[in-house]
N, C-alpha and C positions, 0 to 999 in steps of 0.2 A: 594408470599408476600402478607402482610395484605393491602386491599384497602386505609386504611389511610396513609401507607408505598408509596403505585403506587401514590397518592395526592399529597403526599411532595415531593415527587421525578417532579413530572410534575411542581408541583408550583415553586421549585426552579430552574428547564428548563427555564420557561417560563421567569423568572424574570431577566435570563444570556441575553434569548433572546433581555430584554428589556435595558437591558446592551447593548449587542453588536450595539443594531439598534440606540442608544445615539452617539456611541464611532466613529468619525468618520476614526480612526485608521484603523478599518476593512476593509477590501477590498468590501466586500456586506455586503448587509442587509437583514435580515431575513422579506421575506414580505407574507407570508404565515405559518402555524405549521399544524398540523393536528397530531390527534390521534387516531390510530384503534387496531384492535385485542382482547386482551382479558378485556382491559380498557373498553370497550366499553358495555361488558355482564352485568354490574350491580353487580356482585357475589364480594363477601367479601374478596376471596382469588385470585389471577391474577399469571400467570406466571413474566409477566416483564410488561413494558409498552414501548409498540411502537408510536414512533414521530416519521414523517417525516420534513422537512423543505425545502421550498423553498426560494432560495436566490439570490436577485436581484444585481447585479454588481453597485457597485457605481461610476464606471468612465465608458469611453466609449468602453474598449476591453473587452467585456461580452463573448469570447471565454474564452480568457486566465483566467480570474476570474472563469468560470463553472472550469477550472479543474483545475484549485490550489486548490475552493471550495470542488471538488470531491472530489481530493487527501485530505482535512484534516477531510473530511465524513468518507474516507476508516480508516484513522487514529486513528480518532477517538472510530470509531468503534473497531481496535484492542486491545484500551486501556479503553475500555467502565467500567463503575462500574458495579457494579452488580445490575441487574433490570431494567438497560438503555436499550434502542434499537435503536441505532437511521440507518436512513435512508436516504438517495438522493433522492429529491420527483422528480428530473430527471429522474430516474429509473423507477419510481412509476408513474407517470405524464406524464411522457417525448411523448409518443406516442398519437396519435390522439385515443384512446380505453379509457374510463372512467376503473378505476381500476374494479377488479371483487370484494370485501370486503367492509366492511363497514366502515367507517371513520366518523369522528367530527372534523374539523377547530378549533383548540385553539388557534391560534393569527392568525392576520391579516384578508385579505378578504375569 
């Protein structure tokens, strides 16, 4: 896909994101994004564009939140658009090991 294509596709992520973290309907909020893979080369043409997302529970049972959160990651993920990647930065994060790839933070800290 053309880099202007991987753009608008991230800019219109980022702006749900800014959505959801408004809406206090959601169960969490997205307090982290990152972006790595082939976004990250600079080059004109990208396979897809890889986001993760970290997402902080908004009441106090942050068990049960990680995995309703999980399950609509999985979900998500099987009904993805084309060019989307999305990710559980649980997965990604979860372990005391810094990832081995290279990443960029698009929202939050």
């Amino acid at each position: 896909m053309p880099r202007t294509a991987a753009e608008r596709l991230l800019d219109e992520f980022l702006q749900r994101i800014a959505a959801l973290n408004e809406d206090s309907r959601f169960l969490a909020r997205v307090e982290r994004a990152i972006v790595f893979g082939s976004y990250l080369s600079g080059g004109d043409q990208l396979g897809d564009v890889d986001v993760a997302v970290h997402l902080v529970p908004r009441s106090a049972d942050p068990k049960k939140h990680r995995e309703v959160n999980d399950r609509r990651v999985a979900a998500r993920r099987k009904s993805r658009k084309a060019g989307d990647s999305v990710h559980s930065s649980t997965k990604l994060f979860g372990g005391s090991k810094k990832p081995c790839f290279s990443y960029e933070t698009v929202a939050g800290a």
